[in-house]
N, C-alpha and C positions, 0 to 999 in steps of 0.2 A: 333643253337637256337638263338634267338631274343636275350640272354642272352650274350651271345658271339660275337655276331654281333657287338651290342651296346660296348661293349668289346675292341673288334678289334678297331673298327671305333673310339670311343674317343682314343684309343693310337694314332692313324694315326692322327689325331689331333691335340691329343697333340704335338705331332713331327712337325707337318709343323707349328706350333706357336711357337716351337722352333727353329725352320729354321729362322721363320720370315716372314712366311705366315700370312695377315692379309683378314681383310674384304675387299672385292673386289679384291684379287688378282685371278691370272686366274691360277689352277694347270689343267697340258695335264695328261690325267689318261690313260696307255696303256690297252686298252678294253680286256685281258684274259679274257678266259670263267671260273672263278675263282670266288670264293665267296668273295677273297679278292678284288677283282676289284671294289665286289657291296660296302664294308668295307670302302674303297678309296672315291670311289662316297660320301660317308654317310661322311668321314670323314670331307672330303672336305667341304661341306655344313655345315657341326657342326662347324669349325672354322671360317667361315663367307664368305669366297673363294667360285668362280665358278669352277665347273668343267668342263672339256673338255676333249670328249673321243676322245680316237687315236683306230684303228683297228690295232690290231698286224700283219695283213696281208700287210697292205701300207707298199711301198717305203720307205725306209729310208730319201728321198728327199720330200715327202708328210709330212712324219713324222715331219722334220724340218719346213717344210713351215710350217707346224698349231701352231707347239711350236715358231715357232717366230710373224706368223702373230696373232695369238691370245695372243701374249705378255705374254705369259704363263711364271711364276715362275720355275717351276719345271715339269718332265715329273716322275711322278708314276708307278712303275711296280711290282707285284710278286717280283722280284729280287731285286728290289733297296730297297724294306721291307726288305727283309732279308741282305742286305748289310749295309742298316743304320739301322740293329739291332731293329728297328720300336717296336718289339715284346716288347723291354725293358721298354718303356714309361707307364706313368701311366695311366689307363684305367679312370679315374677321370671324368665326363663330366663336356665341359666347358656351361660357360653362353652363351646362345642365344643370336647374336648380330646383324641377318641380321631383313629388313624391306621386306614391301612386293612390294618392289620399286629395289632394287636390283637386277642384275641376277644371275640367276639359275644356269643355265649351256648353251655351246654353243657346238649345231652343224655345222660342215662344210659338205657342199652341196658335192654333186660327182665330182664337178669340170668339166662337161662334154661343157661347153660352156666356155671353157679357166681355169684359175684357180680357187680352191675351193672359196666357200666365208660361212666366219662365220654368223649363224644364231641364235642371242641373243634371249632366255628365260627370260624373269623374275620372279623371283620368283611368284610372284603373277599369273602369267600366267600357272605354274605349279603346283603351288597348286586348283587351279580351276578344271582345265583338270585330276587331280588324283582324286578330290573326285569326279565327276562329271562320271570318269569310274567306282570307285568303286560302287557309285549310279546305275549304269545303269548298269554295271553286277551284281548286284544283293552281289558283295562281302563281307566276314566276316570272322571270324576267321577260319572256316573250309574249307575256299577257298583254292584251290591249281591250282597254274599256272606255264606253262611253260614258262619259258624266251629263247624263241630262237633266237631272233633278235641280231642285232649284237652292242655291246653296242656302236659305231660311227653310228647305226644310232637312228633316234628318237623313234622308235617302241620298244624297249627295254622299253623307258621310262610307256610307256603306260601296259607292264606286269611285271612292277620291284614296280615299287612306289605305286600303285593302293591296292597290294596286302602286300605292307608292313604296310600301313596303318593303314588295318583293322586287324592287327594279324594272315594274310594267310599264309600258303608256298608258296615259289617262289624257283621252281625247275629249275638250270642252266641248257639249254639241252646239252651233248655233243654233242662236234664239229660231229664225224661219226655220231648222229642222224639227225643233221643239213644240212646233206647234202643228204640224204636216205631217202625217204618216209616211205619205210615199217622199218627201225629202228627207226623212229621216231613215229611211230603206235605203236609199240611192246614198245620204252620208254614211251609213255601216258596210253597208256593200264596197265603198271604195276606200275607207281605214281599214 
């Protein structure tokens, strides 16, 4: 639920402002196909920090390369929630602190012409393009989307945020749909 989400996400929040996460620092979020991941992304942004997603399939040496060339505070994952007890913090939300000059979040490219390179968002450049799809799909409360892209690349963005927006569901697809045509026919057909 929206109820929950909001929930999750100001705890994870409150925790990296406990860390000593501030406005403009860069947290690496490990992309699981997880609702906490999306909880992460949210939290991230509520305490005034970029996010930057990691694909849980990369290299442990890719891994590193993003978390350090993207000067990232901390690297995010399912486990490290439940390791620094995250669950425990207060669900509170905090004040809104970013501008619309700030970034958003950063992608790293495929890296296919030598090494990856980060691709800054800004804030302002993401909120344009979210309402702007949910405009043009026609999106509302009764929307429901699949998010099967992969949260390292930008197209998640485009079925994650659009549809949280306007009070949609935003269904994670499983990994075996994700890779199966006909399981991924047979998962949309029953969402």
């Amino acid at each position: 639920t929206y109820d929950a989400l909001d929930s999750l996400s100001n705890r994870i929040a409150n925790f990296l402002r406990k860390k000593g996460v501030e406005r403009g620092n860069r947290v690496a979020v490990l992309g699981e196909r997880k609702v906490e991941t999306i909880a992460c992304i949210l939290g991230i942004l509520k305490v005034g920090a970029v996010y930057v997603p990691v694909d849980v399939s990369y290299p442990k040496e890719r891994v590193d390369f993003i978390v350090q060339d993207g000067n990232c505070k901390m690297l995010l994952s399912r486990k490290f929630l439940e390791d620094e007890n995250v669950y425990s913090y207060s669900d509170s939300a905090l004040a809104p602190v970013n501008s619309a000059e700030d970034e958003a979040y950063i992608i790293y490219t495929s890296g296919s012409t030598g090494k990856p390179k980060g691709v800054v968002i800004p804030q302002r450049a993401l909120s344009n393009f979210v309402h702007f799809i949910a405009y043009r799909w026609g999106l509302g409360e009764h929307s429901r989307i699949a998010l099967h892209s992969n949260f390292a690349f930008d197209a998640a963005v485009e079925d994650l945020f659009p549809a949280l927006t306007v009070g949609g569901t935003v269904f994670v697809v499983p990994e075996p749909a994700r890779k199966d045509v006909f399981i991924m026919r047979d998962y949309i057909a029953r969402n």
